[in-house]
Structures are given as structure tokens and as C-alpha cells.
N, C-alpha and C positions, 0 to 999 in steps of 0.2 A: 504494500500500500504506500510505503514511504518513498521506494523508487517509483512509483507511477505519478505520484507528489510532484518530487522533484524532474520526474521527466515532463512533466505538465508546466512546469516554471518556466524551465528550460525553451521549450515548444515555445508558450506565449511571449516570451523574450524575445525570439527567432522574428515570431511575426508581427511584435510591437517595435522591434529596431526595422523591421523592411519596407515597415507604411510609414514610420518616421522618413527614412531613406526616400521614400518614393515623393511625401508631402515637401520635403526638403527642397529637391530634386526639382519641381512643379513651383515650386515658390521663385527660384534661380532663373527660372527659367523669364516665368513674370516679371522676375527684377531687371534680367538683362535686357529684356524688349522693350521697359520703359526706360532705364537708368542706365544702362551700358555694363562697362567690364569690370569698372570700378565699384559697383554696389556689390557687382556678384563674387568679385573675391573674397570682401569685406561676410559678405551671407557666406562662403565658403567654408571659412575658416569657425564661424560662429558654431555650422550646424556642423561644422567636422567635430569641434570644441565638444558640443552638446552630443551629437552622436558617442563620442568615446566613453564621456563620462556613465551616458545611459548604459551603453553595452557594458562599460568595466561594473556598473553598480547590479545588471541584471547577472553578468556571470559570477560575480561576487555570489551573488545569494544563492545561484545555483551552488555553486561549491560550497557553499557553507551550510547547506543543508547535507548536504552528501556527507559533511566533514561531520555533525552536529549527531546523523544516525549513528554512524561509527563509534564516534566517541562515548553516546550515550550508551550503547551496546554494552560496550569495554567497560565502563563503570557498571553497570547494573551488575555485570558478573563479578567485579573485582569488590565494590566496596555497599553492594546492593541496593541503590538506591539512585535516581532520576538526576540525569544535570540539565541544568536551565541554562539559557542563553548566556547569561552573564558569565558562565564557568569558560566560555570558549575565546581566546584573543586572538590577536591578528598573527599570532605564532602556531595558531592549532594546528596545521598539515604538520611540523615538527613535532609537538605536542604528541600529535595522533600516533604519530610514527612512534616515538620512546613507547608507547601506553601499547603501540599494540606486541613490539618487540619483547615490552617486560610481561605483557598478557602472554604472550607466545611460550615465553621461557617458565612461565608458571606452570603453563597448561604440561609444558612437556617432561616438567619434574614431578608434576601428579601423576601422569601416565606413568612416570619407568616408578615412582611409588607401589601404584597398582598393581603392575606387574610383578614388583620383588613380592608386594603382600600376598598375590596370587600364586606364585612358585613359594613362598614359606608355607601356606596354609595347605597346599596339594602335600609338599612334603612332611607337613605337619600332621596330619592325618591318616599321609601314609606309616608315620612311625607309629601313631596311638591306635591305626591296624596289626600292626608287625606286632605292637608289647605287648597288646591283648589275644592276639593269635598264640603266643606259643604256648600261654600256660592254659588256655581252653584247651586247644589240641591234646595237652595232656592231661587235661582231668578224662578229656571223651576216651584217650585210650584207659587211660587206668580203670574208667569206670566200666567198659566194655570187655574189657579182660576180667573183669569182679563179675560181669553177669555170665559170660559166657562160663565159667564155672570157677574161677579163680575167689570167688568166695568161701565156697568151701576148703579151700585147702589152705591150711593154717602157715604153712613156710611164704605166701604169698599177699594174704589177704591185708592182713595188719601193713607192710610197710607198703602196697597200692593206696593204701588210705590215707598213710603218711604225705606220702607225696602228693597225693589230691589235697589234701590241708596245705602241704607249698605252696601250691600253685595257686591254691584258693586264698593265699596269703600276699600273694605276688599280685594279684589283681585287685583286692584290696588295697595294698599300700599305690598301686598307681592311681586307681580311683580319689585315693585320700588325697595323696599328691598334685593332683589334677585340681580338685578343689580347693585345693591351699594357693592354688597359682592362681586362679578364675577370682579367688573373693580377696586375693592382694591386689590383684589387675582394676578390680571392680570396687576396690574401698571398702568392700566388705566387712573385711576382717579387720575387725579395729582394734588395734597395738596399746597395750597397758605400761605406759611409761611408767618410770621408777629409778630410784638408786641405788643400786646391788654392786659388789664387789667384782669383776672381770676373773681376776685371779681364783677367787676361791670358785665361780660358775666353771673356769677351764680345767680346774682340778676336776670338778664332781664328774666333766666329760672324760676326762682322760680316764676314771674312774672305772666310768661305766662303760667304757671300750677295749681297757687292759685286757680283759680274757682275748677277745678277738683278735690283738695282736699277738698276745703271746702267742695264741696257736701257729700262728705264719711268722715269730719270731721276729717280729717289729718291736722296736722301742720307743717308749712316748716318753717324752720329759721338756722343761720347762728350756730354755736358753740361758736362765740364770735362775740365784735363787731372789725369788720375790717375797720380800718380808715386810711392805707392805702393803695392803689392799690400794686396786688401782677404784678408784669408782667412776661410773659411767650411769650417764640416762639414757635407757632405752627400755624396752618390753626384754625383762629375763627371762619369758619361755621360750621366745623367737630366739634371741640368740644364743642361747643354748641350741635349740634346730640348726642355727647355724654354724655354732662347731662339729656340732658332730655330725652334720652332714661334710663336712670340709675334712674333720679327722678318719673319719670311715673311708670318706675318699681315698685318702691318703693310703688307709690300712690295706685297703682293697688292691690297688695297682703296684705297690713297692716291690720292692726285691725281697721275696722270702727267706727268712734265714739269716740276712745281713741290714733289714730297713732299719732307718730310724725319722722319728718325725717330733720333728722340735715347735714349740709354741712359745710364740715373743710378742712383747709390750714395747711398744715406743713412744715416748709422750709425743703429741705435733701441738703444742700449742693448747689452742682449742680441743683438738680433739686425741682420741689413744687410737693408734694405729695395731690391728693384732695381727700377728702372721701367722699361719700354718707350713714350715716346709718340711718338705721329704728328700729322700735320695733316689728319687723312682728313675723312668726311663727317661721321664718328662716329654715335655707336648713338642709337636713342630710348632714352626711359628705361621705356620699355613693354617691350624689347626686353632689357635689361639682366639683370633675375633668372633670364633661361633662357639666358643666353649661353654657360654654361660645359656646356649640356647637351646631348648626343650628337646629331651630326646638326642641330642649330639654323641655321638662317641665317638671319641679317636680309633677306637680299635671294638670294631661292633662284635665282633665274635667272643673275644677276651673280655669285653663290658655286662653281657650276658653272663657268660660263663659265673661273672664273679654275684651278679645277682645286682639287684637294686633297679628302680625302677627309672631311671634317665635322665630321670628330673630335678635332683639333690643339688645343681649347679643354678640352675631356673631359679629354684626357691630361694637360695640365698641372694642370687641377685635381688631377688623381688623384695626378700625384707630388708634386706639393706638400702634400699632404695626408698622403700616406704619408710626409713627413718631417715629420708634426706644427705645420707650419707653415699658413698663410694664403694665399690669392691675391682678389684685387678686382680691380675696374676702374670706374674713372669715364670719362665721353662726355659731349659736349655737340655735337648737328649743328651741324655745318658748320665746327665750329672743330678735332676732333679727339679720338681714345681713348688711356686711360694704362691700362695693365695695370702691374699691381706683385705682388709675391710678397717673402716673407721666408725668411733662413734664416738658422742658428746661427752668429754669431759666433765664432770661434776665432783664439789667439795665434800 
């Protein structure tokens, strides 16, 4: 409608400068057969004068409606709402030009946005198919070896059960996990600040994970000796989840027989800096910027194997985050990973 607009200004321009032209034209003509050469150069120049102004002020308005669509377009979608005349100056074809170059460059950083959210979410799905596949798969064989007659016979029946309790365990802790991630994403989950001791929370972890290492002959121990409490504001159930998601890690991937994994306090000021490091195989550096992302594993077969459900790296990003705070990690193969996170200092 607005090009038909301005192709109708445009049109009536056309044929208001050509019957100007023509009356112009007819007047000179009058002039010269009474008044000679001299009036009609003098009429000449006047309706030359007067012609250009009219055409410059009628294509003026055509292009400044052509300009005035555009422009208003371009705002509606950038800043949602209408521009009036006044917004437009005698600079607007530059104007238009920036507005629609930085419209351009928005649009094309939503789209490759889209696209990465597209390729995470296919791949996202494809994992929380894969880590819910394998432990159904095993409860359906266990439970189809228990009816085909594996029930009655006692060397068999009891440890098919066990193992169905695994697996039935393994799909719970994803499920649990899943929702820890959904109501931290969603503000759901809402964080009970407080001021607790850092020190004494990473003894009670390292506590309650000693057996685990000792089996695989891992050793937990502090960096130094801390004598006295360091105190921090944060939620102490969460960060508890977050060590010992980070020390578990640790116990799981290291070097059996020879690990060790140290836990360190560093004052920053503001805030205590806590580190987690090991002696493990450690990460590539190709491997590093998706480490903290749902379901990732360096080594899918050997991640498995050791159990847990993918998401223990997710989580801590997430509460670490919802307390305003940082998490990183440095790795170099062969020599070993440091996870560190920060949190609020208090007296």
C-alpha cells in the first residue's frame, strides 16, 4: 500500500511538472509575439528557476517517503515502536544505510544463535536418549531372564535384582539431576544463604568420600594445615553438592593406585577462591570450553564405565552461578585438572 502511495506521488509529480512545462512553454511563447527576445529570456530563466525548485521539492518527497517506510520498518523491529517525521533529517539515506547494516548484522547473529541452540538441543536430547537407554535396556534384560525362569534358581535370581536396583538407581539420580538443573535455570530452586565454615564443610566431604578413594587408592588431603575456619556466604547444602561433585570427579578419572587430590583456600580479597586438583590424565584443551556442558564427556566409554550420570559439571556451574560467582578449570594431559570456584567472603 505504501509503495502504491508513493508510486502515486511520484506519477502526479510527473504530470504536475509536464502541464507546468507545457503552460510555461505557451506563456513564452505569448511573450515573444508581443514583447520580443528580451521578455522571453527574462520568462526563461524564471520558469527554469521555478520548474527546478518544483521538481527538486516533488522528488524530494518522493524519496522521503521511500526513505521514511524503511526507516520506520527498521525501528519497529529494533526498538518496537513508530517514528514520526521529525525522527528523519536531511542525513537519513546515510542514516538508513548504518540502521539497516547494524539491523542486518543483528539479524545474522540471531540466526547463527538459532542454529548453535538448534544443534545443542538435537545433541542434547540425543544424550538424555543414550543415558536413559542403557540402564532401561538393562533392567528389560534382567527382568526377562527373571521370567523366563531365572527366578527360580537361586545362584541367579538375587544378584538380576541387584542390578535392576542399579540401574533403577542410575535413572533416578539422572532424573534428580535433571531437575536440579531445570529449577536452577528457572529460579526455582531458591538458595539459603548463611555463614558456615568452608574448611570444616570440605573436611565432612572429604569424609564422606574416603572409602571411595581408598578403594582405587586415591588420597584426599588439604594443601596445608588450616587452623583457622575460613567463613563464607553462600547456601551450605549447595556447596557441599559442589564439592563433592568436583571430589568424586576427581576420584573417578585419576590414576588408580598412585592418585592424589588436594583441596586449597586462597583469600582474593572479596572473595575465597577453592581449588580441587588431581594428578589424573587431565583434559585437552579442545575439550575444555564444553566441559561444564550437560552430558559432555571426554572419554564416553570410560565416563560410563565409571558411572554417574553427566551432569555433576552442569550442576556446579549452575550453583555457582546462581550465587553470582565464577567457576574454571585449567588441565594439562598427563600431568593433571584444577577446578576452582569463588565465593563471598564473610566475618
Amino acid at each position: 500500500m505504501k509503495f502504491l502511495e508513493s508510486k502515486k506521488t511520484a506519477g502526479n509529480g510527473a504530470v504536475f511538472t509536464a502541464l507546468f512545462t507545457a503552460i510555461a512553454l505557451s506563456v513564452e511563447t505569448i511573450v515573444y509575439q508581443t514583447n520580443g527576445w528580451e521578455y522571453v529570456a527574462i520568462l526563461s530563466i524564471l520558469v527554469g528557476i521555478a520548474s527546478f525548485v518544483t521538481f527538486y521539492l516533488l522528488i524530494n518527497k518522493f524519496i522521503y517517503q521511500k526513505i521514511r517506510v524503511i526507516y520506520k520498518t527498521i525501528h519497529q523491529q529494533k526498538v518496537a515502536k513508530s517514528v514520526n517525521r521529525q525522527s528523519l533529517t536531511p542525513d537519513s539515506i546515510e542514516k538508513v544505510n548504518m540502521d539497516v547494516q547494524e539491523w542486518g548484522a543483528d539479524k545474522k547473529k540471531e540466526i547463527e544463535r538459532l542454529q548453535e541452540l538448534e544443534n545443542y538441543r538435537r545433541e542434547y536430547i540425543g544424550n538424555i536418549s543414550h543415558e536413559l537407554k542403557t540402564p532401561i535396556f538393562n533392567i528389560q534384560g534382567y527382568v526377562l531372564t527373571l521370567l523366563d525362569g531365572g527366578l527360580e534358581d537361586s545362584s541367579i535370581n538375587r544378584e538380576y535384582l541387584l542390578r535392576t536396583e542399579k540401574s533403577i538407581n542410575r535413572m533416578i539420580a539422572i532424573v534428580e539431576d535433571l531437575e536440579t538443573i531445570t529449577q536452577l535455570e528457572s529460579n526455582e530452586l531458591k538458595l539459603h544463604f548463611g555463614k558456615f565454615d568452608l574448611v570444616s564443610l570440605a573436611q565432612e566431604v572429604i569424609d564422606s568420600l574416603e572409602m571411595k578413594a581408598a578403594k582405587r587408592g586415591i588420597q584426599l588431603y588439604f594443601s596445608q594445615s588450616y587452623d583457622r575456619p575460613i567463613f563464607v556466604h553462600a547456601d551450605r547444602d549447595r556447596i557441599a553438592q559442589v564439592l563433592t561433585n568436583l571430589i568424586d570427579n576427581a576420584i573417578k578419572y585419576n590414576k588408580k593406585g598412585e592418585g592424589r587430590i588436594k583441596v586449597s583456600f586462597f583469600d582474593m580479597d572479596e572473595n575465597i577462591l577453592t581449588e580441587v586438583t588431581d594428578n589424573g590424565p587431565g583434559i585437552a584443551q579442545t575439550d575444555l570450553p564444553r566441559i561444564f556442558e550437560r552430558f559432555y564427556r571426554t572419554d564416553k566409554a570410560r565416563s560410563r564405565e565409571q558411572g554417574g550420570t553427566g551432569l555433576g559439571l552442569a550442576i556446579v556451574k549452575h550453583i555457582i552461578e546462581a550465587h553470582e560467582q565464577s567457576v574454571n578449570v585449567r588441565s594439562t594431559l598427563g600431568i593433571g585438572t584444577t577446578f576452582g570456584f569463588t565465593l563471598r567472603k564473610t566475618n
